[in-house]
N, C-alpha and C positions, 0 to 999 in steps of 0.2 A: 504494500500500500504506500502510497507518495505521501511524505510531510506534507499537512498542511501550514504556510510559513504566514507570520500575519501580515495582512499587507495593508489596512487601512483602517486609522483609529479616528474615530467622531467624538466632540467634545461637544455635547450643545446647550446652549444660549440662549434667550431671547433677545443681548443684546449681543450677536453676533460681534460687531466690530469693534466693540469694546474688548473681547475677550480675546478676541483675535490680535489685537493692538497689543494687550497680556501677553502672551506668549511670545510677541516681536520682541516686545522691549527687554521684558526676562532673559527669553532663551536666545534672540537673535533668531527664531525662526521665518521662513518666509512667507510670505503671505500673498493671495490671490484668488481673484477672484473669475469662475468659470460663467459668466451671463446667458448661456443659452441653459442654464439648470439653476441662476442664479445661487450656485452653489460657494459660501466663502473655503478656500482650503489653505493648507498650511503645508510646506519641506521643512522637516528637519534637518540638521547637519547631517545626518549618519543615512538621510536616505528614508526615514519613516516620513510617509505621508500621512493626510487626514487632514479630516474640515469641521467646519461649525453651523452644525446645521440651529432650526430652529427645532426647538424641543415640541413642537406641537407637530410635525411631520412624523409621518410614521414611521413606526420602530423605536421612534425616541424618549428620550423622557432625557429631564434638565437634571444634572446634578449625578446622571450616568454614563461613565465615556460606553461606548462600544467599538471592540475590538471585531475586525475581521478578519478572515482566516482563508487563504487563498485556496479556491476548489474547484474541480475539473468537470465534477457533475455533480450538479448542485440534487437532483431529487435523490439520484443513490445514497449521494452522503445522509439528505435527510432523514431518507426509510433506516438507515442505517444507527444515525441521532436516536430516533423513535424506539427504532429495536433496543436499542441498549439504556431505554429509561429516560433520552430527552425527550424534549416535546417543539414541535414548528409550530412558532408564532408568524410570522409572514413567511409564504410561500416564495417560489420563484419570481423575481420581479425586473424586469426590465429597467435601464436606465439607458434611453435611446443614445446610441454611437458609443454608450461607455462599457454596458455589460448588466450583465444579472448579480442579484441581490436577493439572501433571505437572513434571517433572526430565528435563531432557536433558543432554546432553556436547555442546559446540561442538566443532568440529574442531581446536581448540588444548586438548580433554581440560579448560577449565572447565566447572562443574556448575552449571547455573540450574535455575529454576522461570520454569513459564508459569501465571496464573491466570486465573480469568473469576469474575465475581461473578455469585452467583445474582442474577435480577431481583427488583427491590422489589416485594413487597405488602404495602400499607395494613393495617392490624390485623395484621399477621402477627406 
């Protein structure tokens, strides 16, 4: 079976750019903002990404980061979650041109994300 390696941590806000503005001036991280998903995100030095969503969006809640865990197929993994005592809170879910997204519960009641990156295409 392939490590899952984490590949994308969400901190969320209501005031996105304050908090984001937090972690520039702290950590030096960089910050940017994706306008066709009006998505705020962040680089770290070391290569970890993540954004700052609004806590009212799904999946999220304020005052809980979630971590995502890079994965090749998202429902196997899930059935697989399930079998062993987790539970899917959001299904498979599109983020058009970026990839698919879900949330589960492990059987210790933490909430992750699993993602898959849409495949590259040239001029796209």
């Amino acid at each position: 079976m392939a490590q899952k390696s984490i590949v994308h941590l969400e901190l969320p806000a209501h005031d996105r750019r304050a908090i984001a503005a937090f972690y520039k001036d702290i950590f030096g991280w960089h910050i940017g903002l994706n306008s066709a998903h009006d998505y705020l995100y962040f680089e770290a030095q070391n290569g970890i990404r993540g954004g700052f969503p609004r806590p009212d969006e799904p999946g999220q809640r304020e005052g809980e980061p979630l971590i995502y865990l890079a994965c090749e197929d998202i429902e196997t993994t899930l059935a697989a979650i399930e079998a062993r005592g987790g539970r899917c809170l959001i299904p498979k879910t599109e983020i058009r041109g970026v990839g698919w997204w879900a949330t589960f519960l492990d059987p210790a009641g933490n909430r992750l994300g699993l993602f898959t990156s849409a495949p590259f295409e040239p001029g796209a």
